[in-house]
mmCIF file of the N, C-alpha and C atoms, coordinates in Angstrom:
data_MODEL
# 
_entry.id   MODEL 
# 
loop_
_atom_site.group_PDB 
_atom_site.id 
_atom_site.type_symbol 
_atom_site.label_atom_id 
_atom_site.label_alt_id 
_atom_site.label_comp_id 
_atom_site.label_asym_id 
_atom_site.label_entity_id 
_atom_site.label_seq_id 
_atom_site.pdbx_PDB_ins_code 
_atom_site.Cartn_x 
_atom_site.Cartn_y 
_atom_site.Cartn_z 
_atom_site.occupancy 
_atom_site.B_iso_or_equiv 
_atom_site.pdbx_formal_charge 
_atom_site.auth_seq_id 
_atom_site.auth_comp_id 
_atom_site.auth_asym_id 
_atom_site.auth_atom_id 
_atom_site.pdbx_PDB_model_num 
ATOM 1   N N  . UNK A 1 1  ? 73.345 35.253 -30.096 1.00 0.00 ? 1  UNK A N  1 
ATOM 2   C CA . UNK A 1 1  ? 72.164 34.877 -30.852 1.00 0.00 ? 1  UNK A CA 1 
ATOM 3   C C  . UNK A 1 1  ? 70.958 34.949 -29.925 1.00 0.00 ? 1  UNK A C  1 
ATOM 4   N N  . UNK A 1 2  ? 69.721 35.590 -30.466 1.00 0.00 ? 2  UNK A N  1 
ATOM 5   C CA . UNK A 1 2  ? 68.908 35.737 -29.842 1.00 0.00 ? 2  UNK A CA 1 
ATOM 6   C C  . UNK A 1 2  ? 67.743 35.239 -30.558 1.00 0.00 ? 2  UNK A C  1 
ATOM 7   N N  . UNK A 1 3  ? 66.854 34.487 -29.827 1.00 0.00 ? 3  UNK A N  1 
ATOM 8   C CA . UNK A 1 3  ? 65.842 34.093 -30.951 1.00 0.00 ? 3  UNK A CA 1 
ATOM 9   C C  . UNK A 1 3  ? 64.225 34.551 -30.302 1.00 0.00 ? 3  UNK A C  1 
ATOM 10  N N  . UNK A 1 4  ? 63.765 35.410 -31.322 1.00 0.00 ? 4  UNK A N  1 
ATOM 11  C CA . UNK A 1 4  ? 62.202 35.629 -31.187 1.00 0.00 ? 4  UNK A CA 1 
ATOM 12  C C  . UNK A 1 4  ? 61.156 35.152 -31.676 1.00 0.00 ? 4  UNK A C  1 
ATOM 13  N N  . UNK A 1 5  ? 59.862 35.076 -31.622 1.00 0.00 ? 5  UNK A N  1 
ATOM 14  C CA . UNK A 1 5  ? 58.790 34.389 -32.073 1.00 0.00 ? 5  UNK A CA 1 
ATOM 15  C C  . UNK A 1 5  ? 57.915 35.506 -32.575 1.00 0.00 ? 5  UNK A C  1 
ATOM 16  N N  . UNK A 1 6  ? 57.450 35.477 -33.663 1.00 0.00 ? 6  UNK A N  1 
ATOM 17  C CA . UNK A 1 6  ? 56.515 36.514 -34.395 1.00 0.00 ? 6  UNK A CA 1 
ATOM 18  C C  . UNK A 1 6  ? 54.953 36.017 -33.170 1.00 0.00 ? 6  UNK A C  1 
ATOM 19  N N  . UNK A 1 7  ? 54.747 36.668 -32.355 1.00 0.00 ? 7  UNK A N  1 
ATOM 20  C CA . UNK A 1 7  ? 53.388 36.329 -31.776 1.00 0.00 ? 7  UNK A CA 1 
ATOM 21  C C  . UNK A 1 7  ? 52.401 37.170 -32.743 1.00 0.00 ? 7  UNK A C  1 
ATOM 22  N N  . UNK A 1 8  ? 51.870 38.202 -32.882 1.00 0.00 ? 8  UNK A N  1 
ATOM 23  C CA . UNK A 1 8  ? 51.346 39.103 -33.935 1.00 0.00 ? 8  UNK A CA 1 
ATOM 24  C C  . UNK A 1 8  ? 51.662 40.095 -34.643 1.00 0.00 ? 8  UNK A C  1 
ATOM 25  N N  . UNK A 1 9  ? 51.071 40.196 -36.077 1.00 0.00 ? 9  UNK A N  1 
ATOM 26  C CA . UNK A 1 9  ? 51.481 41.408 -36.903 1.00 0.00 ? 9  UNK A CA 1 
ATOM 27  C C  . UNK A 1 9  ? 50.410 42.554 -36.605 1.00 0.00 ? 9  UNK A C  1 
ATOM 28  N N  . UNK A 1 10 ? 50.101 43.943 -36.397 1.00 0.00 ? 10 UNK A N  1 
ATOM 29  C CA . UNK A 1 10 ? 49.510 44.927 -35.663 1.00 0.00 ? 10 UNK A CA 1 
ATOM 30  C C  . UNK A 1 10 ? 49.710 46.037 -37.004 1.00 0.00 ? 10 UNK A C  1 
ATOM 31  N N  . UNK A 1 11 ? 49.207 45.905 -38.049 1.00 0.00 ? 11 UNK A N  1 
ATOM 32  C CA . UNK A 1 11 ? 49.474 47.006 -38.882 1.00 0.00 ? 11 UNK A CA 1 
ATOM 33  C C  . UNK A 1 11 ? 50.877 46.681 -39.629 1.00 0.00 ? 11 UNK A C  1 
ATOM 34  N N  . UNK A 1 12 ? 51.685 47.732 -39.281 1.00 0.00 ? 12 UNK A N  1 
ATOM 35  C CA . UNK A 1 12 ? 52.964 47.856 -39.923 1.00 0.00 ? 12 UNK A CA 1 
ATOM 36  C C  . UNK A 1 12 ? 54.039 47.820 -38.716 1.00 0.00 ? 12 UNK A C  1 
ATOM 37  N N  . UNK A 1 13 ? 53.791 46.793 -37.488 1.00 0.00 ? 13 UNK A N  1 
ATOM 38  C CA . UNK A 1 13 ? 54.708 46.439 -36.541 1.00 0.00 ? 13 UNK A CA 1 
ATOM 39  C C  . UNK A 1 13 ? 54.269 45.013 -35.908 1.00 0.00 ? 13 UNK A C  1 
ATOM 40  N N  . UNK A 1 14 ? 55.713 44.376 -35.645 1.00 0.00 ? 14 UNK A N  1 
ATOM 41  C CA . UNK A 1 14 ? 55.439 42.749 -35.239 1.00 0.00 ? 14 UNK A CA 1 
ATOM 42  C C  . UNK A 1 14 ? 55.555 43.048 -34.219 1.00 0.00 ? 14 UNK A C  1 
ATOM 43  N N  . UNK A 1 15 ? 55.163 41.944 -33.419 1.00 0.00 ? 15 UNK A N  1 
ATOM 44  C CA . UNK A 1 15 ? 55.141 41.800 -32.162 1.00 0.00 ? 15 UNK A CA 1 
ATOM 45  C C  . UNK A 1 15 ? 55.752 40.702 -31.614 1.00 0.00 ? 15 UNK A C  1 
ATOM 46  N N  . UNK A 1 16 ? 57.454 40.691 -31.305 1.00 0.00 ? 16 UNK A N  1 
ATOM 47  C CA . UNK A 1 16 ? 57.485 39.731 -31.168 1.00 0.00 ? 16 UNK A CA 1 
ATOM 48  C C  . UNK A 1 16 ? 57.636 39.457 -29.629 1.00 0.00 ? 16 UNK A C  1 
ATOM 49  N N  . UNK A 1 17 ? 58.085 38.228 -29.353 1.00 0.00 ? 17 UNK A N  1 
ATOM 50  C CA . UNK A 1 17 ? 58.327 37.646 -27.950 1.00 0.00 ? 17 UNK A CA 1 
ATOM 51  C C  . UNK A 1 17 ? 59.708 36.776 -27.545 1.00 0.00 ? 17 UNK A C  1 
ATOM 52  N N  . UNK A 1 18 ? 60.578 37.104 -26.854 1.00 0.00 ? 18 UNK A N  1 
ATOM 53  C CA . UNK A 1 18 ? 61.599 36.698 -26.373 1.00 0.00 ? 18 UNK A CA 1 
ATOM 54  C C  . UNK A 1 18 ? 61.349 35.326 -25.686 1.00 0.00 ? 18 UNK A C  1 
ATOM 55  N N  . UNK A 1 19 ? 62.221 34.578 -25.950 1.00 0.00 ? 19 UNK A N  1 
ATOM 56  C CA . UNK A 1 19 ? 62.387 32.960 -25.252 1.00 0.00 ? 19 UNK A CA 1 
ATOM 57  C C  . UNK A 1 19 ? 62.079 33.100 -23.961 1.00 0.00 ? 19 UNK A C  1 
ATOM 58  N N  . UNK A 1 20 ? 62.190 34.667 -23.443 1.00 0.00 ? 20 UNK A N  1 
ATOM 59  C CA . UNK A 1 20 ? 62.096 34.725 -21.743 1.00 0.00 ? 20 UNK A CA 1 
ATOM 60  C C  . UNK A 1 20 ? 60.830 35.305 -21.517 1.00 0.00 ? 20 UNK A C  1 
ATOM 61  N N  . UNK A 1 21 ? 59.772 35.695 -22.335 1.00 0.00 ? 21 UNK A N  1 
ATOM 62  C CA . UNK A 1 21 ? 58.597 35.790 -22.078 1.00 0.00 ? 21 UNK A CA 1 
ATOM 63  C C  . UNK A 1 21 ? 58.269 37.058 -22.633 1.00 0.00 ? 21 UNK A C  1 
ATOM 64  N N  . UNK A 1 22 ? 59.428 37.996 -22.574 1.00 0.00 ? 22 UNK A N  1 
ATOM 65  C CA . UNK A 1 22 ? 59.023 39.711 -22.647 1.00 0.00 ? 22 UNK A CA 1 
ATOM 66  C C  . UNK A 1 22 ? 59.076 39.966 -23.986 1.00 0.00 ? 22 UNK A C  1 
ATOM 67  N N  . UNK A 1 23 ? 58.125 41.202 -24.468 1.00 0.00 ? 23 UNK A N  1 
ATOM 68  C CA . UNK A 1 23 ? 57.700 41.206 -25.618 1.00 0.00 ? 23 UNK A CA 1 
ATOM 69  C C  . UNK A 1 23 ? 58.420 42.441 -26.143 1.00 0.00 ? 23 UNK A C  1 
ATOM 70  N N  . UNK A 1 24 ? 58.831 42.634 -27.878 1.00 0.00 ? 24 UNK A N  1 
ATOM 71  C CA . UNK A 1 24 ? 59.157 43.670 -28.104 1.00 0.00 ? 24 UNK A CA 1 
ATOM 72  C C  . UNK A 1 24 ? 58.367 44.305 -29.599 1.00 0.00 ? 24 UNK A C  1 
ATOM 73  N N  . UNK A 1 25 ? 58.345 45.587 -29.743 1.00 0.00 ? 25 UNK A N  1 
ATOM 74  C CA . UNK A 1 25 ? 57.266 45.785 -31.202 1.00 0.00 ? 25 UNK A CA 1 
ATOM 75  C C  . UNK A 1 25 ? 58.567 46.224 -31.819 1.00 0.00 ? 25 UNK A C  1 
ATOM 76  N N  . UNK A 1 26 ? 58.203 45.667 -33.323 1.00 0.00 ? 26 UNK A N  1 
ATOM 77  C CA . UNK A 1 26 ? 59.554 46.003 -34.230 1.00 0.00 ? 26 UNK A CA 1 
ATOM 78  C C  . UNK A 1 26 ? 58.649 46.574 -35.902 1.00 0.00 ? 26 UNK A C  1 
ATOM 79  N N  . UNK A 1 27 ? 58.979 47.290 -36.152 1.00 0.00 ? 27 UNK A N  1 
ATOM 80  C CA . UNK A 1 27 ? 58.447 48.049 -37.087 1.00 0.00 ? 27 UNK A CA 1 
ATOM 81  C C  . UNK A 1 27 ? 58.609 46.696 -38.840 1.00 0.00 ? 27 UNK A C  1 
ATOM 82  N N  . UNK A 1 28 ? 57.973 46.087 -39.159 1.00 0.00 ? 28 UNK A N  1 
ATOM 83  C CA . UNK A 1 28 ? 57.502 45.370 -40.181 1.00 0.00 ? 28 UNK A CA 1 
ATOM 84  C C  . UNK A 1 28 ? 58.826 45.609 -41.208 1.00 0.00 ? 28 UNK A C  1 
ATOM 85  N N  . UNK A 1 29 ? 59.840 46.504 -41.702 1.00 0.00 ? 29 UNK A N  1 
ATOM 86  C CA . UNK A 1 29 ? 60.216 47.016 -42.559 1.00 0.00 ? 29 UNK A CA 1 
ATOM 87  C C  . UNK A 1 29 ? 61.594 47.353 -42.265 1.00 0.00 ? 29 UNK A C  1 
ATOM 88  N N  . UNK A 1 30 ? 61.497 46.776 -40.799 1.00 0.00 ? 30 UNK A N  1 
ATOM 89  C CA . UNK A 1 30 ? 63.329 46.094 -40.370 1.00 0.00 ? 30 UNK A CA 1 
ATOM 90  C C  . UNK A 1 30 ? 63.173 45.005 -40.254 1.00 0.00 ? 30 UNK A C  1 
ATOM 91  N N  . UNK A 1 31 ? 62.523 44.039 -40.608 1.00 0.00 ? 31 UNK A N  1 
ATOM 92  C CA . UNK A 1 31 ? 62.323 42.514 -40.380 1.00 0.00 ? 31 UNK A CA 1 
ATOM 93  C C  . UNK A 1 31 ? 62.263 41.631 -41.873 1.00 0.00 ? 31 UNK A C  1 
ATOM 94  N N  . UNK A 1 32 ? 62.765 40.689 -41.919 1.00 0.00 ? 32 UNK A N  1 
ATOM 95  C CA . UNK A 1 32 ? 62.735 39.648 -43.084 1.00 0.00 ? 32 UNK A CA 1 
ATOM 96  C C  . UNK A 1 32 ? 61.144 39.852 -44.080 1.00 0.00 ? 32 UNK A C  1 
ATOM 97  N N  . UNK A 1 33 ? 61.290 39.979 -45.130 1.00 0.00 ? 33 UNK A N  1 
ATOM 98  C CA . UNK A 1 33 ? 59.981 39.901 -45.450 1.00 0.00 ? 33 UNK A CA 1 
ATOM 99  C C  . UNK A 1 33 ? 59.082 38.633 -46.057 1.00 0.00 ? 33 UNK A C  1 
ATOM 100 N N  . UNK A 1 34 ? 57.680 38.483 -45.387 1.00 0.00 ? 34 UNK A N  1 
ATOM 101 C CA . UNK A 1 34 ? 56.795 37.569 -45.655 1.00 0.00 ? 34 UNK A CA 1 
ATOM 102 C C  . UNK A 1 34 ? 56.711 37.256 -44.336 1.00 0.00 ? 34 UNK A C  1 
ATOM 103 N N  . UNK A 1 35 ? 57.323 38.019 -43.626 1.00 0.00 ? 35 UNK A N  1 
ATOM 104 C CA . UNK A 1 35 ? 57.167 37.276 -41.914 1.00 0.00 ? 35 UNK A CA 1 
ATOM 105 C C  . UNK A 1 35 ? 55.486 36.633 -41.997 1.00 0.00 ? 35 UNK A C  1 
ATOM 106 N N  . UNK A 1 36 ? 55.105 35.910 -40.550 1.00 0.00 ? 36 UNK A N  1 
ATOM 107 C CA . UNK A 1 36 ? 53.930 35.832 -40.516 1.00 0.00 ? 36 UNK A CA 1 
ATOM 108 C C  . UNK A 1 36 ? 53.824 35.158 -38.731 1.00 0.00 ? 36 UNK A C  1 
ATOM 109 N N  . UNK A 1 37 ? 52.259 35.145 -38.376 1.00 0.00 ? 37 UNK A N  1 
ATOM 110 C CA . UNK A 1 37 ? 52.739 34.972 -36.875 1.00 0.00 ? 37 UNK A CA 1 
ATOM 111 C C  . UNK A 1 37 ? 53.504 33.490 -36.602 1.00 0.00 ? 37 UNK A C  1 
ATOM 112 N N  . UNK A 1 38 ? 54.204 33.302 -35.679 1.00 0.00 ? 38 UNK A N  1 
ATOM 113 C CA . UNK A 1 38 ? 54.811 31.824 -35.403 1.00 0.00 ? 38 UNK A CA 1 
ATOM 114 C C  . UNK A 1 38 ? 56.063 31.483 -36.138 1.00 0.00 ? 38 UNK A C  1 
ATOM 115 N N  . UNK A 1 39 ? 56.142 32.810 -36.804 1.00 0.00 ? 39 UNK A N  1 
ATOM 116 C CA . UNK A 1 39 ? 57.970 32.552 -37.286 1.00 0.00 ? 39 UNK A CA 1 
ATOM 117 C C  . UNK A 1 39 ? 58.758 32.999 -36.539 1.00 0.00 ? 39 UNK A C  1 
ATOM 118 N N  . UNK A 1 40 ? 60.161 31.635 -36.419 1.00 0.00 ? 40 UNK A N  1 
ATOM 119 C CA . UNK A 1 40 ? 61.048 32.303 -35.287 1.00 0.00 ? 40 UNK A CA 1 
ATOM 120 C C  . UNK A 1 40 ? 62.182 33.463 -35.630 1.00 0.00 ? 40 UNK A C  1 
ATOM 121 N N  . UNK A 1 41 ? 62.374 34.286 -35.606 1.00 0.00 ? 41 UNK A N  1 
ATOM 122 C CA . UNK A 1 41 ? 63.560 35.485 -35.834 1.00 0.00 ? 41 UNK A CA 1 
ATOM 123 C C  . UNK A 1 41 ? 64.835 35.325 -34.644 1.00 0.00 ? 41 UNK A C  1 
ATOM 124 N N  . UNK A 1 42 ? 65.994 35.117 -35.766 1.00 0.00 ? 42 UNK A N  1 
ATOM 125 C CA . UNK A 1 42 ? 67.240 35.088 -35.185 1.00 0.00 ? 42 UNK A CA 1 
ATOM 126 C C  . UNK A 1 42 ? 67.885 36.000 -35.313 1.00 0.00 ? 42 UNK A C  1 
ATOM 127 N N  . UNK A 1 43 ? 68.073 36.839 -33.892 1.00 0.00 ? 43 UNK A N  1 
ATOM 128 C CA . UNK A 1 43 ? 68.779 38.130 -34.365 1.00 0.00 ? 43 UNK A CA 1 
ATOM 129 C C  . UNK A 1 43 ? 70.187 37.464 -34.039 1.00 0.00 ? 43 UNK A C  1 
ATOM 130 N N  . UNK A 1 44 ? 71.209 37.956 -34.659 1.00 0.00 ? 44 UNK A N  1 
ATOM 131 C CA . UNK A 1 44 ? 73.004 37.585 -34.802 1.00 0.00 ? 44 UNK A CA 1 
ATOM 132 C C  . UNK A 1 44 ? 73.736 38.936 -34.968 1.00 0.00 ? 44 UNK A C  1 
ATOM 133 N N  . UNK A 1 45 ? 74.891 39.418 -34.459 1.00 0.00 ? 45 UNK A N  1 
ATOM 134 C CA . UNK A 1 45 ? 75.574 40.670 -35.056 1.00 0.00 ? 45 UNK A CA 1 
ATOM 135 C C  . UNK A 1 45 ? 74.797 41.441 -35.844 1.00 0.00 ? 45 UNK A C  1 
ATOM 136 N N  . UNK A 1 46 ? 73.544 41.702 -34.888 1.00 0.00 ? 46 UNK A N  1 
ATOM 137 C CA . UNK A 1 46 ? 73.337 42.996 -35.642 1.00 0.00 ? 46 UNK A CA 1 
ATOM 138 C C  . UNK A 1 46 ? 72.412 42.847 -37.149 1.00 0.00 ? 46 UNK A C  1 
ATOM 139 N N  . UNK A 1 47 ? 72.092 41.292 -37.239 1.00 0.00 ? 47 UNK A N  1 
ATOM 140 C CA . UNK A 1 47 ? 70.979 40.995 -38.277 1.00 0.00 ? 47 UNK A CA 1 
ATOM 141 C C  . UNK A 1 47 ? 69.800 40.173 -37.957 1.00 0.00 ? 47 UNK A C  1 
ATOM 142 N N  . UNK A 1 48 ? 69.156 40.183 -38.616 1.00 0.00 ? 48 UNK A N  1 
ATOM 143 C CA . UNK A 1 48 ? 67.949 39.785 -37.937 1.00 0.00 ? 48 UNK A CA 1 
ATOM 144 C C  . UNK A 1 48 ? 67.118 38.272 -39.802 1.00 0.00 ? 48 UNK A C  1 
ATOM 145 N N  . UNK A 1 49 ? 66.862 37.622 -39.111 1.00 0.00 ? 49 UNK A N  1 
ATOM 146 C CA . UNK A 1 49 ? 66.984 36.135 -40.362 1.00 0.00 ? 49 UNK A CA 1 
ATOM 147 C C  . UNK A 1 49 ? 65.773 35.454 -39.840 1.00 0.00 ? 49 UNK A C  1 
ATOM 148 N N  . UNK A 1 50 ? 65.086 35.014 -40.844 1.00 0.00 ? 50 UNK A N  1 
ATOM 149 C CA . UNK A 1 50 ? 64.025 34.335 -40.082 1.00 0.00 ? 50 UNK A CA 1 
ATOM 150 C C  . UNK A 1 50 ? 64.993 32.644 -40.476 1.00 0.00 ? 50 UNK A C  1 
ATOM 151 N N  . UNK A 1 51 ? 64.651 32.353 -38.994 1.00 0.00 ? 51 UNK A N  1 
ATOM 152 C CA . UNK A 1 51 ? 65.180 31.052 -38.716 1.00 0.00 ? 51 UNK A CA 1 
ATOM 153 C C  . UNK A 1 51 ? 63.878 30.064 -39.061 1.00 0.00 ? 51 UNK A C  1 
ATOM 154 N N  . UNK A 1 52 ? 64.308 28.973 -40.482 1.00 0.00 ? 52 UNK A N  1 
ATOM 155 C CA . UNK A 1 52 ? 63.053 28.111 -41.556 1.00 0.00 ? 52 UNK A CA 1 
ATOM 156 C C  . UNK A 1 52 ? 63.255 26.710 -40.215 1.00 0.00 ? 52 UNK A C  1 
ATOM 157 N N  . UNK A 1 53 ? 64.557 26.355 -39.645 1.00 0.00 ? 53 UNK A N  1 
ATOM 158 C CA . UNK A 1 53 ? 64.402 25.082 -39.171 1.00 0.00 ? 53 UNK A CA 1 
ATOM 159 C C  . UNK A 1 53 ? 63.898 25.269 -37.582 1.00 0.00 ? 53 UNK A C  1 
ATOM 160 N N  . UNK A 1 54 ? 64.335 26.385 -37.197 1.00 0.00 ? 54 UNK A N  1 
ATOM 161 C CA . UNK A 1 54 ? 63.340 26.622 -35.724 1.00 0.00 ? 54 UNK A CA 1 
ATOM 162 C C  . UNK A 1 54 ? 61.810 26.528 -35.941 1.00 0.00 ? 54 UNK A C  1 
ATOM 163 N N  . UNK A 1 55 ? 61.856 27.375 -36.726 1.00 0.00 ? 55 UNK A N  1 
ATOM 164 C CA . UNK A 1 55 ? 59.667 27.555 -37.383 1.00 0.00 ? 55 UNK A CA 1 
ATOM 165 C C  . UNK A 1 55 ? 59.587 26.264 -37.260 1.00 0.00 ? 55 UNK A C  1 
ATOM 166 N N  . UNK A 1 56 ? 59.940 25.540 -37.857 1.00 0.00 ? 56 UNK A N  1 
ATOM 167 C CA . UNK A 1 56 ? 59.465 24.348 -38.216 1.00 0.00 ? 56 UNK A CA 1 
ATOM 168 C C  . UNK A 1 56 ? 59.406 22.776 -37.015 1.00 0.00 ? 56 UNK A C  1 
ATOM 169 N N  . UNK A 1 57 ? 60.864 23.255 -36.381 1.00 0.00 ? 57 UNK A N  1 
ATOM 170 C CA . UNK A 1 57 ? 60.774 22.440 -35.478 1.00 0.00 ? 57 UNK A CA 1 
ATOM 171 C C  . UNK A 1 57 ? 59.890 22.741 -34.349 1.00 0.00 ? 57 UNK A C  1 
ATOM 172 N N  . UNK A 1 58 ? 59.177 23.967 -34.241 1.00 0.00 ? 58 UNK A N  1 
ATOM 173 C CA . UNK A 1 58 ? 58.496 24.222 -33.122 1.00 0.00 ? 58 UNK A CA 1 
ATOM 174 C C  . UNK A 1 58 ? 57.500 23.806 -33.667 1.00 0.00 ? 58 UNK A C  1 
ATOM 175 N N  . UNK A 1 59 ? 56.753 24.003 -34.654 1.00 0.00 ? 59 UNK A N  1 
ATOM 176 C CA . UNK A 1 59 ? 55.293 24.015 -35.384 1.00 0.00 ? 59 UNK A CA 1 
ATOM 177 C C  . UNK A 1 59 ? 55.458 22.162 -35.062 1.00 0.00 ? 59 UNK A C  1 
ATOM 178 N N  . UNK A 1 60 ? 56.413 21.767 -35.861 1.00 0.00 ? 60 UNK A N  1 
ATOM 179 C CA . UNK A 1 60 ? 55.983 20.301 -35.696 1.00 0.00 ? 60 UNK A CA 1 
ATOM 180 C C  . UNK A 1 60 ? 55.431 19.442 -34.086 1.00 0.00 ? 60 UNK A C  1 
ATOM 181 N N  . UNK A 1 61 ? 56.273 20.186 -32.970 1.00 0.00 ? 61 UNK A N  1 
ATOM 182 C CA . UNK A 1 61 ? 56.134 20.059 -31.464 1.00 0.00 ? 61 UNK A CA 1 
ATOM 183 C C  . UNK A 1 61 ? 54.857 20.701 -31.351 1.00 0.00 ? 61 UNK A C  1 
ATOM 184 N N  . UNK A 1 62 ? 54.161 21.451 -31.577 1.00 0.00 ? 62 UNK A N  1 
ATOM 185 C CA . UNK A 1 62 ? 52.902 21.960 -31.354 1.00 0.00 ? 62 UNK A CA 1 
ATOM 186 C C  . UNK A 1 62 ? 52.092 21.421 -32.157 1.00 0.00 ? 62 UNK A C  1 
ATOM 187 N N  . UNK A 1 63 ? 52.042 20.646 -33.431 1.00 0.00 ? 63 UNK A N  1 
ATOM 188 C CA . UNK A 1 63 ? 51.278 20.048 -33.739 1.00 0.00 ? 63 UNK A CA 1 
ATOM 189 C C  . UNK A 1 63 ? 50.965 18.578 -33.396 1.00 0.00 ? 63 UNK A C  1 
ATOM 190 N N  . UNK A 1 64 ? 52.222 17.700 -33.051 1.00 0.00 ? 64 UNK A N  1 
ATOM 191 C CA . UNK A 1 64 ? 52.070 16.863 -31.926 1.00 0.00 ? 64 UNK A CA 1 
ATOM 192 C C  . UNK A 1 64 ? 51.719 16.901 -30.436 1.00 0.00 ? 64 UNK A C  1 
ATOM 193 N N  . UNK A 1 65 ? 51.568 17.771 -29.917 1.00 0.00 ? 65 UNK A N  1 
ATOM 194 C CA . UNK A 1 65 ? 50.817 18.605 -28.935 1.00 0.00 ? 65 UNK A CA 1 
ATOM 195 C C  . UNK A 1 65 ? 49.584 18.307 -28.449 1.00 0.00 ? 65 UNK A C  1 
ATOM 196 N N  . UNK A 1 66 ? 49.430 19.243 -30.040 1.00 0.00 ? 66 UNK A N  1 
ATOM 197 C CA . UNK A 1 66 ? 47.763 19.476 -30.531 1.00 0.00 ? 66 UNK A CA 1 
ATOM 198 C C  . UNK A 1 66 ? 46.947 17.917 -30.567 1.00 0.00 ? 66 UNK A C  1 
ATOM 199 N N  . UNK A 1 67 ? 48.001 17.160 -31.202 1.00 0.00 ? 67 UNK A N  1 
ATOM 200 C CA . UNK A 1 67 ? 47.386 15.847 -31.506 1.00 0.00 ? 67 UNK A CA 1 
ATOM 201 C C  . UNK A 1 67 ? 47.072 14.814 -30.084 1.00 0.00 ? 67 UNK A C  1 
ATOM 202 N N  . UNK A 1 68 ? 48.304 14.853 -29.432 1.00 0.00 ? 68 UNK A N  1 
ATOM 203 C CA . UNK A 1 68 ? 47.797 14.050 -27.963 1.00 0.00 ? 68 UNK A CA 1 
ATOM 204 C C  . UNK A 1 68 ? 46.919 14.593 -27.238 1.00 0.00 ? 68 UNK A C  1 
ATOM 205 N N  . UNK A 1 69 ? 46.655 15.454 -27.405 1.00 0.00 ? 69 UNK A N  1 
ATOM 206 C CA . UNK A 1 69 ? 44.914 15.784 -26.536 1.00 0.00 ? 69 UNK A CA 1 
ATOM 207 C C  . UNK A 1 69 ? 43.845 15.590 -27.239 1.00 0.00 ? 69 UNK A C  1 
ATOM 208 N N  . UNK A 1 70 ? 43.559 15.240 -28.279 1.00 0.00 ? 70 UNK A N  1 
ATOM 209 C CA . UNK A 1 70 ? 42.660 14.705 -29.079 1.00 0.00 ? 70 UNK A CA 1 
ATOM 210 C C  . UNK A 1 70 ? 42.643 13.303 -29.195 1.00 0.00 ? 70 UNK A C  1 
ATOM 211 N N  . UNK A 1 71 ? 43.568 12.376 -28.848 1.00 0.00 ? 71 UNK A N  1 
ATOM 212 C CA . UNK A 1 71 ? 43.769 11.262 -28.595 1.00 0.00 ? 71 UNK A CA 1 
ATOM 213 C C  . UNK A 1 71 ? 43.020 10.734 -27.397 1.00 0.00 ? 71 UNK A C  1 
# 
């Protein structure tokens, strides 16, 4: 299992980013559709799923984040 992060959409290719920093472009139309930036993609045997409880658990950590520096 490999998990990526939608950093940007560029036309008709994502851009995503590996847990280890390095980036890869994947053509829009091998990927889950409705992607959008900050969704996480779980590739598994050869499929590729947008992972709803990663998105979410990260977004929530970055929005508590966001919030203690405004504090």
């Amino acid at each position: 299992m490999k998990l990526f992060t939608v950093d940007r959409i560029e036309g008709d290719i994502a851009v995503l980013e590996c847990e280890n920093g390095d980036c890869v472009n994947m053509e829009l139309k091998n990927l889950p559709k409705n992607i959008k930036e900050g969704d996480v993609l779980n590739f598994e045997n050869g499929s590729c799923f947008l992972d709803e409880s990663e998105t979410k658990a990260r977004s929530e950590k970055i929005k508590k984040m966001m919030e203690s520096l405004f504090e």
